[in-house]
N, C-alpha and C positions, 0 to 999 in steps of 0.2 A: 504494500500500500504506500502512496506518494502522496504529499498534502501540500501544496501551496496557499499561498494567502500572499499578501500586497507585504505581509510582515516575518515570515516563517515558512521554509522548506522544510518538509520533513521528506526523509527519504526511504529510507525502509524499520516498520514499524513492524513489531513483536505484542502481539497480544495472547491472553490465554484466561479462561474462567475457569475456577476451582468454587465446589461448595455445590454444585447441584450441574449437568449434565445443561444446556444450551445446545439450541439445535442451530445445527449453521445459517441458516436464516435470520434468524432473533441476530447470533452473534453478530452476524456480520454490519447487520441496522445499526446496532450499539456503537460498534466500531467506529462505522460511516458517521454517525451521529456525531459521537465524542469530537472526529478532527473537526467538523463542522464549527463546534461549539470552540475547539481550543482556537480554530482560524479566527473566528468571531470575538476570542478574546486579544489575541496576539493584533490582529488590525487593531483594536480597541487601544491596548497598554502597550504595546509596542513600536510606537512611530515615532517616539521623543529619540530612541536610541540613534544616535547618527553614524555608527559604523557596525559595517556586517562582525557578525560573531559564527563561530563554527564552534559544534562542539562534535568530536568526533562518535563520541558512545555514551548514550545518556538511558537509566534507568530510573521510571518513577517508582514512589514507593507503591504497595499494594491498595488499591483503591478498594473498599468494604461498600456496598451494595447487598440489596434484597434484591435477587431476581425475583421472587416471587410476588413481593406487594409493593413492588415501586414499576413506573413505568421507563417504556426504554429512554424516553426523552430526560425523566429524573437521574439515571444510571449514567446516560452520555454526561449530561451537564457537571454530576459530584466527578466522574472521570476529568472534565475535560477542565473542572476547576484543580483538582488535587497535579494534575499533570503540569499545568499553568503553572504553579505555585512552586513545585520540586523546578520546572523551568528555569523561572526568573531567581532559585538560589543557584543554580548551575554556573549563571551568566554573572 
């Protein structure tokens, strides 16, 4: 998976759910959702920066979600804030 935004390239992204079985489908919505939401923030908080940064290997910490009683659109958003967050301590 490849993510651009006007603020953020991402280039190859690692994802995996533990705690209860997701069907590829669901998964891959979350997925899609999340960069959606992390593009949406990095346009947002990231335009003051005035020079490119690269980071070569970046891991977020585990992002804790209910599959069960939260929707996909709640799941992407707590993803694509906690992602954000490990982000902007990276840089």
């Amino acid at each position: 998976m490849t993510m651009n935004s006007s603020s953020l390239e991402i280039g190859e992204v690692r994802m995996s759910y533990s705690g209860r079985e997701v069907a590829g489908p669901r998964a891959e919505r979350i997925s899609r959702l999340t960069f959606e939401c992390l593009a949406h923030l990095a346009d947002d908080n990231l335009k003051h920066l005035d020079r490119d940064i690269s980071i070569e290997h970046f891991a977020s910490p585990a992002i804790r979600v209910s599959l069960d009683t939260m929707a996909d659109e709640a799941i992407a958003q707590t993803g694509a804030e906690t992602i954000f967050r490990a982000l902007l301590a990276a840089i």
